[in-house]
C-alpha positions in Angstrom: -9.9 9.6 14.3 -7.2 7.5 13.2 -9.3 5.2 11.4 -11.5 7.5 9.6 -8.6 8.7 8.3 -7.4 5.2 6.9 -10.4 4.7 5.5 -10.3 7.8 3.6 -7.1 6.9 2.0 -8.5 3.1 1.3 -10.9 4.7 -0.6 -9.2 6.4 -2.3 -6.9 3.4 -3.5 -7.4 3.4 -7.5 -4.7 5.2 -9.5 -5.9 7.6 -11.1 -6.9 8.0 -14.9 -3.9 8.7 -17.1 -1.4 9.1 -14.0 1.3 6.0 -12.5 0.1 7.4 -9.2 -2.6 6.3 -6.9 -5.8 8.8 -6.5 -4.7 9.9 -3.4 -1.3 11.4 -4.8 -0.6 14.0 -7.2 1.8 12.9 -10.2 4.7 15.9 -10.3 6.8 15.3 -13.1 7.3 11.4 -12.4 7.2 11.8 -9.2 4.1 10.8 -6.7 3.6 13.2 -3.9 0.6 12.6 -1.2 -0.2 16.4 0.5 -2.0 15.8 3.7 -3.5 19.3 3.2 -5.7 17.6 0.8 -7.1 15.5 3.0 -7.0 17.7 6.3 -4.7 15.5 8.1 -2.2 16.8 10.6 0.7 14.9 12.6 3.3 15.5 14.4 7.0 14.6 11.8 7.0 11.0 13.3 3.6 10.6 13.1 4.0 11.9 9.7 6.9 9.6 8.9 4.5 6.5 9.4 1.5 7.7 7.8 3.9 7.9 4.8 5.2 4.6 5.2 2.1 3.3 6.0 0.7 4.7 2.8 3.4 3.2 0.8 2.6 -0.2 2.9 -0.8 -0.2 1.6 0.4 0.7 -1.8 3.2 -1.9 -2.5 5.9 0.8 -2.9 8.3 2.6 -0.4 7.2 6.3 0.8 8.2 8.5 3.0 8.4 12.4 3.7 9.7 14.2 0.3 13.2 15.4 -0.2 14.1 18.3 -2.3 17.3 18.7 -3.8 18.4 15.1 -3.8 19.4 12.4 -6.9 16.0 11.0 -6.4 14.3 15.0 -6.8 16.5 17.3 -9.0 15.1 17.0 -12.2 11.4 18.0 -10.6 12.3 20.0 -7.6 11.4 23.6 -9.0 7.7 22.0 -10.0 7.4 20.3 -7.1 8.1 24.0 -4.8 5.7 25.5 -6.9 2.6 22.9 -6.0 4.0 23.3 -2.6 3.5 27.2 -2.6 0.2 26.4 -3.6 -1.1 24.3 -1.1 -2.2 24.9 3.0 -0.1 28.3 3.0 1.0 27.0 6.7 4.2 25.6 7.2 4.1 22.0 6.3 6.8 19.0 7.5 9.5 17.6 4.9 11.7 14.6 5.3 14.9 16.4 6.8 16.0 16.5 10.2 19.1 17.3 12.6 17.9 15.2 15.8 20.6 13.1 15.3 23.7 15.1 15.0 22.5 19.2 15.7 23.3 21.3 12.7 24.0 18.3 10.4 20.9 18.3 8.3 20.2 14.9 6.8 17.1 13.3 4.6 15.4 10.7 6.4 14.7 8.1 3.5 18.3 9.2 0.9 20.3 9.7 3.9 21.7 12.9 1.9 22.9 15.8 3.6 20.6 19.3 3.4 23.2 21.2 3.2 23.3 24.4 6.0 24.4 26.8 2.9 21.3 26.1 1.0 19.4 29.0 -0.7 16.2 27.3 0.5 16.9 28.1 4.0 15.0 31.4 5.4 17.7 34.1 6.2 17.3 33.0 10.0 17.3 29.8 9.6 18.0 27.3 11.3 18.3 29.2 14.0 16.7 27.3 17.3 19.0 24.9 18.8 18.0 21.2 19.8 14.4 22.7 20.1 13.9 22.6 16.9 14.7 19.5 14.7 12.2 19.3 12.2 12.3 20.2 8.6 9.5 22.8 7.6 8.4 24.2 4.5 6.9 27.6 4.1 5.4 30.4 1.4 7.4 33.4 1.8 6.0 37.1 0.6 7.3 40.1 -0.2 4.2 42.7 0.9 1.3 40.9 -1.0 3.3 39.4 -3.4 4.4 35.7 -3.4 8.1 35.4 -3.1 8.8 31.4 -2.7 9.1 28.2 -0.7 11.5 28.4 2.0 12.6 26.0 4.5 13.0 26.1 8.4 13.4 24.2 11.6 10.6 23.3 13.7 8.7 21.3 16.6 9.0 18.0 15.9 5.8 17.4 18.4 3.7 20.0 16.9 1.2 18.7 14.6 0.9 19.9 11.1 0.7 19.3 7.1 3.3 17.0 5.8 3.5 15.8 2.2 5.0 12.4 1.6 6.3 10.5 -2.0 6.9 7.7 -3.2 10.6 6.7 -4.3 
């Protein structure tokens, strides 16, 4: 399964017409985001971490999960939430985590702190211990009505969407 999946992404290889990105990333602002829910692959946030990096591997450049909020982010992070609010609608793995210190929230590739008093936190979150170390993203509603992207802690072993970009 593992190599079908490669060899969707090598085929994919060209950059696309008019973008800096290659054809299998989306160009956000200047920024190159891969979403996995575009190709239907799921992995578990280390598994996710080196499918990003392999990506970049393949690519010539560094990738990893996206951050939000960091020097590398700001200027495109509100376009970047809204594409993310658009996609799977399940929650999907970021590049955050707290495995190594619990409740110190950290980006895996800037090394910057996710700060615990961020309004991108769900009111209840993070909320599940040492069981939960993993950096999700989520669509919240209101009723029927979109509200926004929201983060949360998760399984790290539970496979899902991830999104990765290139720095």
């Amino acid at each position: 399964m593992a190599g079908a999946k490669l060899l969707c992404v090598l085929m994919a290889m060209a950059v696309a017409e008019g973008s800096n990105c290659p054809s299998s990333f989306e160009e956000i602002g200047s920024i190159c985001y891969y979403f996995s829910s575009d190709f239907g692959v799921k992995e578990t946030w280390n598994g996710a971490v080196d499918h990003c990096q392999n990506l970049g591997y393949l690519f010539g450049v560094t990738a990893n999960l996206a951050e939000v909020g960091t020097d590398s982010t700001c200027s495109n992070d509100y376009t970047f939430m809204e594409a993310v609010a658009t996609k799977s609608g399940e929650q999907i793995f970021l590049g955050a985590s707290d495995s190594g210190h619990e409740g110190q929230w950290v980006w895996q590739h800037s090394g910057a702190d996710l700060p615990l008093s961020s309004n991108q936190w769900w009111s209840d979150e993070p909320g599940e211990g040492t069981t939960e170390n993993c950096l999700l993203a989520w669509t919240g509603f209101s009723g029927d009505v979109f509200n926004r992207v929201y983060f949360g802690d998760g399984g790290c072993t539970v496979p899902r969407y991830f999104i990765c970009q290139i720095y």
